[in-house]
N, CA, C and O atoms as a GROMACS GRO file, in nm:
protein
  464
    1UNK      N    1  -1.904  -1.000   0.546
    1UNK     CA    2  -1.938  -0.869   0.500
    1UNK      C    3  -2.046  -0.882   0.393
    1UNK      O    4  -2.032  -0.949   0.291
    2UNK      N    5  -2.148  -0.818   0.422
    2UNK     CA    6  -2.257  -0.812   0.312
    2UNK      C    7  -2.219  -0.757   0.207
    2UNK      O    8  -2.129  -0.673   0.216
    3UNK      N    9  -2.284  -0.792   0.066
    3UNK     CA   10  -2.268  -0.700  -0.056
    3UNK      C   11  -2.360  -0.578  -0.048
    3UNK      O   12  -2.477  -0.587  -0.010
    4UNK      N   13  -2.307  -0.471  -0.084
    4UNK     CA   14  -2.364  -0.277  -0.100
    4UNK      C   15  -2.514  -0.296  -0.181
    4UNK      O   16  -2.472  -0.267  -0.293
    5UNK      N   17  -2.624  -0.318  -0.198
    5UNK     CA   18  -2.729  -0.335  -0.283
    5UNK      C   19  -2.715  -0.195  -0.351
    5UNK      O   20  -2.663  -0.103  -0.287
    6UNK      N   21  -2.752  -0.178  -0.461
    6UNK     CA   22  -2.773  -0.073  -0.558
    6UNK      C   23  -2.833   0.038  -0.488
    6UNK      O   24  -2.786   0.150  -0.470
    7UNK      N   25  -2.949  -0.014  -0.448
    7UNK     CA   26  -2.979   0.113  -0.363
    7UNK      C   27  -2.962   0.182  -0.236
    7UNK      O   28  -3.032   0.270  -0.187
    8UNK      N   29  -2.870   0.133  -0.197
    8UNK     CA   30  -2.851   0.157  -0.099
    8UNK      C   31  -2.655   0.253  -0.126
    8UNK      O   32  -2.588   0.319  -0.046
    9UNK      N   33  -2.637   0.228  -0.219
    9UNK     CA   34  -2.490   0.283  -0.271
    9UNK      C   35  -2.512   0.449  -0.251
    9UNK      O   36  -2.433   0.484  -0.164
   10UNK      N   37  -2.575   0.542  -0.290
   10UNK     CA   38  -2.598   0.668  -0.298
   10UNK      C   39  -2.553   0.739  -0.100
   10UNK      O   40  -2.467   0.817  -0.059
   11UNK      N   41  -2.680   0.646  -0.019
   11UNK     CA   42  -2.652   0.674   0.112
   11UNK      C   43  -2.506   0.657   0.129
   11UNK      O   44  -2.425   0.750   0.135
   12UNK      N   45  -2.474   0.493   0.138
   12UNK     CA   46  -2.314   0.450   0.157
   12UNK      C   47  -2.246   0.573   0.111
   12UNK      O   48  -2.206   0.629   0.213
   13UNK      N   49  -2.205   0.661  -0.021
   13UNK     CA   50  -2.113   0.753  -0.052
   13UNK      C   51  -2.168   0.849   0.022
   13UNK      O   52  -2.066   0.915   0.045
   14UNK      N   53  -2.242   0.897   0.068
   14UNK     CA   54  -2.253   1.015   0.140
   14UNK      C   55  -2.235   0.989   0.290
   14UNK      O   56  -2.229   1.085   0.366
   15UNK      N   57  -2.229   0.915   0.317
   15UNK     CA   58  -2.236   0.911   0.508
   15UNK      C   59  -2.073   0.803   0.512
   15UNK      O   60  -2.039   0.771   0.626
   16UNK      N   61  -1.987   0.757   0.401
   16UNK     CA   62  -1.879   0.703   0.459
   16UNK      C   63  -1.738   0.784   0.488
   16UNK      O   64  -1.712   0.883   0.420
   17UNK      N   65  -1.679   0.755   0.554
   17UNK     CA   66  -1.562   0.803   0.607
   17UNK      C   67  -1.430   0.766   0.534
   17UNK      O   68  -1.434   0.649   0.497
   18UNK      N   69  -1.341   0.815   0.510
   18UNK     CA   70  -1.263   0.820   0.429
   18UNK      C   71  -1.135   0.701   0.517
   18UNK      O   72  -1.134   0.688   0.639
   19UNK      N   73  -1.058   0.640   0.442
   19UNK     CA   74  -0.961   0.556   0.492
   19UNK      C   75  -0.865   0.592   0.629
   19UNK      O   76  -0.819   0.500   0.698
   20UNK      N   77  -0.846   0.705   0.654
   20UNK     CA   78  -0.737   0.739   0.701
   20UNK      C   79  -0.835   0.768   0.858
   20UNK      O   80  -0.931   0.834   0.898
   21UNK      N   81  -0.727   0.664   0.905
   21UNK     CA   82  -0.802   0.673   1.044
   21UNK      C   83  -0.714   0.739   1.142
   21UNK      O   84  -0.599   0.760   1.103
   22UNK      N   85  -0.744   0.778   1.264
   22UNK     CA   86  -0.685   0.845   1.380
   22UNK      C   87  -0.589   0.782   1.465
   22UNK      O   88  -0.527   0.864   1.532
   23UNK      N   89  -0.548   0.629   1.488
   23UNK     CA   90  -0.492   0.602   1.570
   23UNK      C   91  -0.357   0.589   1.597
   23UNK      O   92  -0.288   0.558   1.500
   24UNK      N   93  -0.311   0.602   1.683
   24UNK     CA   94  -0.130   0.639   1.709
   24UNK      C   95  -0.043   0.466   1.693
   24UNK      O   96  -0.029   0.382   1.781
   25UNK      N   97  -0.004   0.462   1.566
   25UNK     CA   98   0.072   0.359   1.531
   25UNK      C   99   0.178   0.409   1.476
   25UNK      O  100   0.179   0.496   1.390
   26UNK      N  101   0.290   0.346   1.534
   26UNK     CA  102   0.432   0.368   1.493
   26UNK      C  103   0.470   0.352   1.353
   26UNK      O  104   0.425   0.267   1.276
   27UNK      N  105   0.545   0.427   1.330
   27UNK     CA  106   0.563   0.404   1.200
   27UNK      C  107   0.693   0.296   1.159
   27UNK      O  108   0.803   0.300   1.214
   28UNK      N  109   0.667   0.233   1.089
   28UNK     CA  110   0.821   0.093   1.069
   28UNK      C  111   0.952   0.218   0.980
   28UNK      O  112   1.075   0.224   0.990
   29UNK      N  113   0.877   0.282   0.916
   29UNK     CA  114   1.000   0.349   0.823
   29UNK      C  115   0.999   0.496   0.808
   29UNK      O  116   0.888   0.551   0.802
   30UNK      N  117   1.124   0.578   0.799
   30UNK     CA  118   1.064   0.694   0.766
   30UNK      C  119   1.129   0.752   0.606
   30UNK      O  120   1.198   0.670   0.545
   31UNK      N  121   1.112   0.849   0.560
   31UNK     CA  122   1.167   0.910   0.445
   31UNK      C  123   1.281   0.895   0.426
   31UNK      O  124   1.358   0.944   0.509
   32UNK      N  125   1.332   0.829   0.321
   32UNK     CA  126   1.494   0.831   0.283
   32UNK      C  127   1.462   0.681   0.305
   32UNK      O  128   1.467   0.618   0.200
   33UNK      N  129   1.435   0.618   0.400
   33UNK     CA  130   1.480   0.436   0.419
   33UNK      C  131   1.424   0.402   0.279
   33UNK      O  132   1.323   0.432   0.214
   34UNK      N  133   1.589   0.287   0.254
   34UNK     CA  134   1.559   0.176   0.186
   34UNK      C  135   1.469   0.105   0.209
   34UNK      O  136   1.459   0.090   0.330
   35UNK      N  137   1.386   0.044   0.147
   35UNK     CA  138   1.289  -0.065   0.143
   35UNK      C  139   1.312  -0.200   0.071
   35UNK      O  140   1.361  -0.225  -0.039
   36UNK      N  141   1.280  -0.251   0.132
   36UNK     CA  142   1.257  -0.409  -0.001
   36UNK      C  143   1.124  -0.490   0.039
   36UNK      O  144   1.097  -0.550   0.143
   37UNK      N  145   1.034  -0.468  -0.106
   37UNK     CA  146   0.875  -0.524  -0.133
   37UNK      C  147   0.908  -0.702  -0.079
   37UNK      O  148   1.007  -0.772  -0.101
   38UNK      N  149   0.814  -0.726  -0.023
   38UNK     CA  150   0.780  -0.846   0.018
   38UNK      C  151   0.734  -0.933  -0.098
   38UNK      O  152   0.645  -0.885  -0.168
   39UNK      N  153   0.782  -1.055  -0.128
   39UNK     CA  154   0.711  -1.150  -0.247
   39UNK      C  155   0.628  -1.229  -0.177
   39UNK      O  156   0.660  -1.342  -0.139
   40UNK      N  157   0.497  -1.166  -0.151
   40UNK     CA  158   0.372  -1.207  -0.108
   40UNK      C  159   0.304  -1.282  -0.254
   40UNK      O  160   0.347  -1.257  -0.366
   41UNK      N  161   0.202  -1.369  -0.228
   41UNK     CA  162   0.147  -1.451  -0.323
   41UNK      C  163  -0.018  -1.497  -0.269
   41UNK      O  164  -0.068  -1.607  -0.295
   42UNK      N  165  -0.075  -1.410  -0.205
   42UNK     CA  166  -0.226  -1.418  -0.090
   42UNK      C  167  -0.299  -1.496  -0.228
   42UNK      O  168  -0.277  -1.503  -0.349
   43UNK      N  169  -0.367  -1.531  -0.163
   43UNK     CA  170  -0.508  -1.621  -0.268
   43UNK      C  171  -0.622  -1.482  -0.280
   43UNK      O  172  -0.666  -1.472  -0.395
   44UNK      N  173  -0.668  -1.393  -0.198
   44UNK     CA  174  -0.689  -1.310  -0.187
   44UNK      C  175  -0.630  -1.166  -0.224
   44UNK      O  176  -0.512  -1.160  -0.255
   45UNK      N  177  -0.725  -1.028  -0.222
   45UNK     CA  178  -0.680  -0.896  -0.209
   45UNK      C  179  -0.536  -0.832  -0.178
   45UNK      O  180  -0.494  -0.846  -0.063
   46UNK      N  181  -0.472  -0.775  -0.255
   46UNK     CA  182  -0.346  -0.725  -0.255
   46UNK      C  183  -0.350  -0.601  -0.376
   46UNK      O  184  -0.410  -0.599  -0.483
   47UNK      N  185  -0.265  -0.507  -0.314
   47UNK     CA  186  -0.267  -0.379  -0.361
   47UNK      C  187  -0.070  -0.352  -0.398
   47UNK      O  188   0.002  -0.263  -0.443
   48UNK      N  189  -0.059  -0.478  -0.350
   48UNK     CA  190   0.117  -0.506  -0.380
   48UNK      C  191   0.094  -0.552  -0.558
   48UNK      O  192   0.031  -0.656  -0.576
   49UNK      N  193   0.137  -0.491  -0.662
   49UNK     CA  194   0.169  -0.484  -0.787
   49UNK      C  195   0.281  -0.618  -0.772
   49UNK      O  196   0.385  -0.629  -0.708
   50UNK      N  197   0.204  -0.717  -0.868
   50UNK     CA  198   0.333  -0.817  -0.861
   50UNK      C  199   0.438  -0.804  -0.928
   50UNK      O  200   0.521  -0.894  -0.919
   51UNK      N  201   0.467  -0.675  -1.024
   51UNK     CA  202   0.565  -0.644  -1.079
   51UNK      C  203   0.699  -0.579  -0.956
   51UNK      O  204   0.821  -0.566  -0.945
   52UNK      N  205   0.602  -0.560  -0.903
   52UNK     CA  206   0.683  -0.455  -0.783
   52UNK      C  207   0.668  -0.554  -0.645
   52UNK      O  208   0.625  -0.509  -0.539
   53UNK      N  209   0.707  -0.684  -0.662
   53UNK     CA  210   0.764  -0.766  -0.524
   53UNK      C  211   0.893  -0.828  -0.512
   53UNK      O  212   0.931  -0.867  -0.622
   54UNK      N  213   0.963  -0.848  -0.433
   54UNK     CA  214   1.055  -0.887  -0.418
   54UNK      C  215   1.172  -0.759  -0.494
   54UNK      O  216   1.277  -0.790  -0.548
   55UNK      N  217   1.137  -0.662  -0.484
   55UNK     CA  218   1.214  -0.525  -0.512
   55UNK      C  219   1.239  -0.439  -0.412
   55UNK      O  220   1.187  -0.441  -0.300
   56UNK      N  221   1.357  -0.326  -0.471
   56UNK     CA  222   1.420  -0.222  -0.377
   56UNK      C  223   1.354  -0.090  -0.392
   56UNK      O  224   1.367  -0.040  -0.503
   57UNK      N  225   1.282  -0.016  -0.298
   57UNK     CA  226   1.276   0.125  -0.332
   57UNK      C  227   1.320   0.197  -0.216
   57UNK      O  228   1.398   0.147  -0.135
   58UNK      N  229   1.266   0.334  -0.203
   58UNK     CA  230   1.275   0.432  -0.109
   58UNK      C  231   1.164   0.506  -0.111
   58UNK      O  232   1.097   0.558  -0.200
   59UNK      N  233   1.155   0.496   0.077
   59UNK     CA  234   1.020   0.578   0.145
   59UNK      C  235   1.040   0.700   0.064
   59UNK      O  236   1.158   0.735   0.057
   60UNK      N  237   0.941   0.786  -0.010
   60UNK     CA  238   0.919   0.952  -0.029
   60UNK      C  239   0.848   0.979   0.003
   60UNK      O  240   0.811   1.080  -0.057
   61UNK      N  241   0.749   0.936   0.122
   61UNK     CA  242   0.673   1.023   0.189
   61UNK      C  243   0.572   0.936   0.273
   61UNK      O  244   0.501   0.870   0.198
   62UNK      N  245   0.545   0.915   0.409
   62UNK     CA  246   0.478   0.892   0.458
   62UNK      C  247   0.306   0.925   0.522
   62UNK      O  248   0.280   0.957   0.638
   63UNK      N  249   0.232   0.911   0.438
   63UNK     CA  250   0.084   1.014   0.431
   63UNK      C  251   0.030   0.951   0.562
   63UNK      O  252  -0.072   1.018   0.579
   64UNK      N  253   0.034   0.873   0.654
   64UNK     CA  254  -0.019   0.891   0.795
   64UNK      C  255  -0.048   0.750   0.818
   64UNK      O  256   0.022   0.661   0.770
   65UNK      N  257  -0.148   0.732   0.889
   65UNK     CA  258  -0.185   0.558   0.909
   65UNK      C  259  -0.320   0.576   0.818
   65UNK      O  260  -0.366   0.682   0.778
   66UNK      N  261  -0.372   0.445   0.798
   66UNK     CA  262  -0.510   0.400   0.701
   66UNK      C  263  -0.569   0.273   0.731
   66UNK      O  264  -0.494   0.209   0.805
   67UNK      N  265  -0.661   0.219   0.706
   67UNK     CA  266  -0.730   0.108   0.710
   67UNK      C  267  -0.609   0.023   0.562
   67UNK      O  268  -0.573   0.076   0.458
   68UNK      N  269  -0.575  -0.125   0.615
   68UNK     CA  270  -0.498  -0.191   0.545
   68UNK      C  271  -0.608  -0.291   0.448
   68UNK      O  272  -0.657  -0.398   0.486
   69UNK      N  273  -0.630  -0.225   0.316
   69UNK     CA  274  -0.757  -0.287   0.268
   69UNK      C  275  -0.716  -0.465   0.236
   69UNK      O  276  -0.806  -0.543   0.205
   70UNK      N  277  -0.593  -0.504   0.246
   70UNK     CA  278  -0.595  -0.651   0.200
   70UNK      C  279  -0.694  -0.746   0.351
   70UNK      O  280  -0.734  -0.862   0.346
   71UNK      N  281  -0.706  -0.662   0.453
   71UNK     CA  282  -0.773  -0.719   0.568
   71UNK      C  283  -0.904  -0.759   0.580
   71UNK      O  284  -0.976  -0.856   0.604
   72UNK      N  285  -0.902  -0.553   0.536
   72UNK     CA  286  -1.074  -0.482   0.577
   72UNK      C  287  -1.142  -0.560   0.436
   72UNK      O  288  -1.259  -0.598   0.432
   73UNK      N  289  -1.064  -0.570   0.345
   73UNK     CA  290  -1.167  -0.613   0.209
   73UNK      C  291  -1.249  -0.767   0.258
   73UNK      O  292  -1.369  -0.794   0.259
   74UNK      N  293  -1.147  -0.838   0.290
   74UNK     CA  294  -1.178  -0.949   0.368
   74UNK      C  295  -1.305  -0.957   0.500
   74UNK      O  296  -1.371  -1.054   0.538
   75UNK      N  297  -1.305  -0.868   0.529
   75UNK     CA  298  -1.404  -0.880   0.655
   75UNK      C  299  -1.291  -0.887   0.790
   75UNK      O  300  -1.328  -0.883   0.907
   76UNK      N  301  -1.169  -0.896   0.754
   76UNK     CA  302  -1.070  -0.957   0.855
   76UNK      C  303  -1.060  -0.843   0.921
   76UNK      O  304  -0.957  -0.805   0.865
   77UNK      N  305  -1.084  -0.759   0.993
   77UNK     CA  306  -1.092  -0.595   1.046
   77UNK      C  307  -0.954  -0.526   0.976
   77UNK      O  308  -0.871  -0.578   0.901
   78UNK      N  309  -0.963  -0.367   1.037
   78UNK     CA  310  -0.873  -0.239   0.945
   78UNK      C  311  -0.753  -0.249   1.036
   78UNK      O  312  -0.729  -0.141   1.090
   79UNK      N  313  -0.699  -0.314   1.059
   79UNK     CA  314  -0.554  -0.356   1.109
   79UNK      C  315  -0.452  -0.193   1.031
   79UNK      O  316  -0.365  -0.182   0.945
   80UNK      N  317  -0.514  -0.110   1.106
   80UNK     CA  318  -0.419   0.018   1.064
   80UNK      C  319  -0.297   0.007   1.102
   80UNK      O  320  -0.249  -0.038   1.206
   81UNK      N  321  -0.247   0.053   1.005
   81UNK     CA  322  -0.076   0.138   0.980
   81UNK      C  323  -0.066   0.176   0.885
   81UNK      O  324  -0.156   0.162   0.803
   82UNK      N  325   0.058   0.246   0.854
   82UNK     CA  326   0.153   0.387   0.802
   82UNK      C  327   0.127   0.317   0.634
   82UNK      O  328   0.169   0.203   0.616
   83UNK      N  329   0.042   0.403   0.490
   83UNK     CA  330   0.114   0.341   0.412
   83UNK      C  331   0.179   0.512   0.337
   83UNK      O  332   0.149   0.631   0.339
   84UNK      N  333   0.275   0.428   0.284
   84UNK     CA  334   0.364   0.526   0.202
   84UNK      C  335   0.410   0.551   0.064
   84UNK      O  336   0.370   0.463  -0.013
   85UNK      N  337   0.473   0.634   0.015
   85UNK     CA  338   0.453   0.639  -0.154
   85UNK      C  339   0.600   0.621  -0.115
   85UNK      O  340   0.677   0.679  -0.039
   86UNK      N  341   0.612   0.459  -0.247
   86UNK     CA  342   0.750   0.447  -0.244
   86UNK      C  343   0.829   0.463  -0.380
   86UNK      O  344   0.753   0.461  -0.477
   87UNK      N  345   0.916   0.473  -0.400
   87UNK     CA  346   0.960   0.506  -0.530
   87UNK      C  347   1.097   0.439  -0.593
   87UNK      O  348   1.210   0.430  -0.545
   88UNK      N  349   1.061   0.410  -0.676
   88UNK     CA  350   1.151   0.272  -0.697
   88UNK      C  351   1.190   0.317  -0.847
   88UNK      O  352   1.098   0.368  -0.912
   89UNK      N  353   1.358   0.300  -0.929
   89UNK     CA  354   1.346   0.312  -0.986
   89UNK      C  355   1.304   0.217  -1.147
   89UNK      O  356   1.271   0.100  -1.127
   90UNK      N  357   1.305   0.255  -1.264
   90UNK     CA  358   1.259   0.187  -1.344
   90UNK      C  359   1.323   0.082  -1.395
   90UNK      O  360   1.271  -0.012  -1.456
   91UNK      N  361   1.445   0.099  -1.367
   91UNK     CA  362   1.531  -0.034  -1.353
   91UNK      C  363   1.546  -0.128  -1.321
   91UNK      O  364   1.580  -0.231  -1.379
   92UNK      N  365   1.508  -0.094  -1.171
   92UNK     CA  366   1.445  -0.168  -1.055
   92UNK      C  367   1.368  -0.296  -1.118
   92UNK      O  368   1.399  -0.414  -1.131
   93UNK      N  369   1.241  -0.210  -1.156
   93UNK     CA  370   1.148  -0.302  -1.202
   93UNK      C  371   1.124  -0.383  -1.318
   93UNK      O  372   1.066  -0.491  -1.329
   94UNK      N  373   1.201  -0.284  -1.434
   94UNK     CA  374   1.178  -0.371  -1.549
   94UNK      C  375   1.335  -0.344  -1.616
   94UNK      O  376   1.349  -0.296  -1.729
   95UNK      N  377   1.458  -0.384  -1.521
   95UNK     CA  378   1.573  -0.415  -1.553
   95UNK      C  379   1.660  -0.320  -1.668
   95UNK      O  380   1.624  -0.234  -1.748
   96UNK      N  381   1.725  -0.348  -1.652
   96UNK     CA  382   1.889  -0.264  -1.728
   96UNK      C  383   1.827  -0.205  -1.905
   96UNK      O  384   1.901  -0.112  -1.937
   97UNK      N  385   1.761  -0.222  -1.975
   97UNK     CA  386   1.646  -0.173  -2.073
   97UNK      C  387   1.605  -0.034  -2.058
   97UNK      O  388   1.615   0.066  -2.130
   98UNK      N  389   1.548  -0.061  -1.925
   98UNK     CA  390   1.447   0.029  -1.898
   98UNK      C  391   1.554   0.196  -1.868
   98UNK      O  392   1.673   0.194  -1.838
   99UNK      N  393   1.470   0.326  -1.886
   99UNK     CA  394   1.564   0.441  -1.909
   99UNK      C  395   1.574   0.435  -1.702
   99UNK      O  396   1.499   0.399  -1.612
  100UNK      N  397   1.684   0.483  -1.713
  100UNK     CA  398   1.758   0.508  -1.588
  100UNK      C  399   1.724   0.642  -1.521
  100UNK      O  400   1.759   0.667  -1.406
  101UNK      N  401   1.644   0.739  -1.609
  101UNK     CA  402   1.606   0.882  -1.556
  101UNK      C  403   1.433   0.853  -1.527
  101UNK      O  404   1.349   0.942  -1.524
  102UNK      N  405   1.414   0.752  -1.514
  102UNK     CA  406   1.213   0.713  -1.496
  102UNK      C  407   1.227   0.636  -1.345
  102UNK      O  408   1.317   0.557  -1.316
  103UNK      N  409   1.114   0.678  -1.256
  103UNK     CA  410   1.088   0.614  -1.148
  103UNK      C  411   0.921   0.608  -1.188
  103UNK      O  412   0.860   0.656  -1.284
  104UNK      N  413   0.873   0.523  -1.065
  104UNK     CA  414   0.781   0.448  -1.054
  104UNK      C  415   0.715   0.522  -0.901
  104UNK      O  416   0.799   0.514  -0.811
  105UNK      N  417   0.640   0.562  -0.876
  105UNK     CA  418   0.607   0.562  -0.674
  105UNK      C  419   0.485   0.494  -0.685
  105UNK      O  420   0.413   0.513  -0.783
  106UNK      N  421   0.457   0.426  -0.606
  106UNK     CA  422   0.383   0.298  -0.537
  106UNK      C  423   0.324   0.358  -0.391
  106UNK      O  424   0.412   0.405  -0.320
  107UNK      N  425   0.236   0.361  -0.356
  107UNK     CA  426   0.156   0.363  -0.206
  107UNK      C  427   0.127   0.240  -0.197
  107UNK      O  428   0.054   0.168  -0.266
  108UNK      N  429   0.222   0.209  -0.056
  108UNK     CA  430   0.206   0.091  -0.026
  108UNK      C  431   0.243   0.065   0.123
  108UNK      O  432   0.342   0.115   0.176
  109UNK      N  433   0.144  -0.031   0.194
  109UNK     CA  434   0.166  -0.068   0.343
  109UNK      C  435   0.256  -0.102   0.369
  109UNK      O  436   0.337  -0.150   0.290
  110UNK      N  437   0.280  -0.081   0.548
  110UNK     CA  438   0.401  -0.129   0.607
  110UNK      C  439   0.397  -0.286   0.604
  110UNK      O  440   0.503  -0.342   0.579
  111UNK      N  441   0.288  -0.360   0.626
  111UNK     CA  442   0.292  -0.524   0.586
  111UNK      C  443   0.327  -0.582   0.445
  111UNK      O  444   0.322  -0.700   0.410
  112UNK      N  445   0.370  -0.454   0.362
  112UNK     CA  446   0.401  -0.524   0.230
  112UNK      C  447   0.576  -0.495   0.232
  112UNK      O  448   0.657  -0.566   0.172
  113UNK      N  449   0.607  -0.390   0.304
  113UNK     CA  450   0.727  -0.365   0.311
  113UNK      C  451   0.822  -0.415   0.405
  113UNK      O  452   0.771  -0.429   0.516
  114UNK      N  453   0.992  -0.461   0.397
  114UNK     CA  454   1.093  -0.475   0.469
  114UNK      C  455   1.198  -0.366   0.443
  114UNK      O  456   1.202  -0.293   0.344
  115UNK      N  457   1.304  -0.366   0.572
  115UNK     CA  458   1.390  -0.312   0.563
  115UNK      C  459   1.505  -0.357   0.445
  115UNK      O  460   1.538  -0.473   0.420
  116UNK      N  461   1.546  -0.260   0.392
  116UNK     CA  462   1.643  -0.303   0.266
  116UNK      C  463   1.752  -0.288   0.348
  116UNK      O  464   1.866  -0.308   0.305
   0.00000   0.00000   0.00000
């Protein structure tokens, strides 16, 4: 993948297309499922918060399929699927401390997610 030259950035924002692409991919989860974050560790691009791996949340909403940028950033093509805002609580993440009435939601791919 080439780098964007300066001048050429102005065109790029006006003629690009937004993430969310058209194609019919199943979805792994729907609203309400438990989840549990994958403890991924790529040498590369990730949009997985390492605070938030190897944790429990729940799907709240599934916004459609998208280009999976840990791929596309790569040059590795937009390997679309479903990502979703997940919501995990604050406990979850930063343990028995943390207030019990605070959540967290995360948009995040089905390749970062398992079934809880």
């Amino acid at each position: 993948m080439k780098p964007l030259k300066a001048a050429d950035v102005e065109h790029a924002l006006q003629h690009s297309r937004g993430a969310r692409v058209n194609e019919d991919v199943a979805a792994k989860f729907r609203v309400g499922d438990r989840v549990l974050t994958r403890n991924i560790n790529p040498i590369g691009h990730t949009r997985l918060p390492r605070y938030a791996r190897a944790r429990h949340g729940t799907i709240a909403c599934d916004y459609g399929v998208f280009i999976f940028p840990d791929t596309h950033a790569v040059g590795e093509g937009m390997k679309p699927q479903h990502l979703y805002s997940v919501r995990f609580t604050a406990q979850e993440l930063w343990g028995a401390d943390a207030s019990a009435r605070d959540s967290v939601y995360l948009d995040l791919w089905d390749d970062y997610l398992d079934p809880a």
